[in-house]
C-alpha positions, 0 to 999 in steps of 0.5 A: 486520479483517472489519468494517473490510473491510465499512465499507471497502466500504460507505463505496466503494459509497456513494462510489466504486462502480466501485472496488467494481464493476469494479476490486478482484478476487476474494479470492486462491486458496490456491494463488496464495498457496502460490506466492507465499508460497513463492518469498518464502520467508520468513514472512508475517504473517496480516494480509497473508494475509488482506488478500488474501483480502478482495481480490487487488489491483485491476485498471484495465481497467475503472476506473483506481482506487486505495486506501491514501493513493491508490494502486493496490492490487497483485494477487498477480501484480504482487507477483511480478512486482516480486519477480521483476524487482525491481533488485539494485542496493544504495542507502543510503536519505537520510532514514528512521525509526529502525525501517527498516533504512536500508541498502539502498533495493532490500531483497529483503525490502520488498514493494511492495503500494501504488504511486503510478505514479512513484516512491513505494509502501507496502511490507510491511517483512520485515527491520526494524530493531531498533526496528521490528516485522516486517510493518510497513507502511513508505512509500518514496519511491525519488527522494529516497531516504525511508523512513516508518514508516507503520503497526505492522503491514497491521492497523493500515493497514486500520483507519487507512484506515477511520478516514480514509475516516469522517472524510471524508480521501478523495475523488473525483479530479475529473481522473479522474472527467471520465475516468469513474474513481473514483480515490481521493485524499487530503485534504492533511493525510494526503498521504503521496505528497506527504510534503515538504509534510505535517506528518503525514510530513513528520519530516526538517526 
């Protein structure tokens, strides 16, 4: 994951320096994971553990940026404070790839990492089906109750996130650039935000 990090960052400075510059944070301290990893109480892959100690999610004080498929990037804080405050309310998922437990929208064990503001985010999948692979990267969209296999595993996220970003699938959000942020958006053909209309995402016709 170490050289995907450093193409990740290269590919920002040259594109989207004040993602770099003024919006991811500083790599988590070993105590900020002890607590989360504590509270959670269940066992963290190590490519989580070493997604934030690239980076502990971005702050938009400064810049309003984003990252995977354009989405904010959660810091440690955020992750507990979603745990913390997350809805108990139990709701059966509509639509979903055979490698995520359907049954409950609101999984304890699901941990939203990515937001997109609204209604969709990627979560670190804890509790998998039986065809699934424990920390799989999994996208819900909590409005029409959808569930996505995104990626096997954070690993396999990052590289196909440095994959895009070389084959010129991420650009500059031109609403938000007249603002003075570099905020990342999709080319339509990796869209995940806007799954109904992608043939990459799109598997429930």
């Amino acid at each position: 994951m170490k050289e995907n990090f450093k193409t990740i960052e290269e590919w920002l400075n040259e594109n989207a320096p004040k993602i770099v510059k003024e919006s991811l944070q500083a790599p988590i301290s070993e105590r900020q994971w002890e607590t989360f990893h504590n509270l959670l109480k269940k066992n963290l892959p190590d490519d989580f553990k070493t997604l934030y100690l690239w980076h502990n999610g971005m702050k938009d004080d400064e810049n309003v940026g984003s990252l995977f498929y354009g989405m904010s990037f959660y810091s440690i804080d955020e992750l507990l404070q979603n745990l913390e405050g997350r809805n108990e309310e139990k709701i059966t998922l509509k639509k979903w790839d055979k490698e995520i437990k359907p049954e409950n929208i609101n999984n304890p064990y699901w941990i939203r990492f990515a937001f997109d503001g609204a209604h969709t985010g990627l979560y670190l999948d804890l509790d998998p089906n039986n065809e699934g692979t424990y920390g799989q990267v999994i996208f819900i969209d909590d409005e029409y109750e959808v569930g996505v296999l995104v990626a096997n595993s954070v690993s396999d996220l990052v590289y196909q996130f440095t994959e895009d970003l070389e084959q010129g699938l991420y650009h500059l959000h031109e609403d938000a650039l007249e603002d003075g942020n570099h905020f990342l958006e999709t080319d339509d053909s990796i869209d995940i935000i806007n799954w109904q209309d992608s043939v990459k995402w799109n598997r429930f016709d």
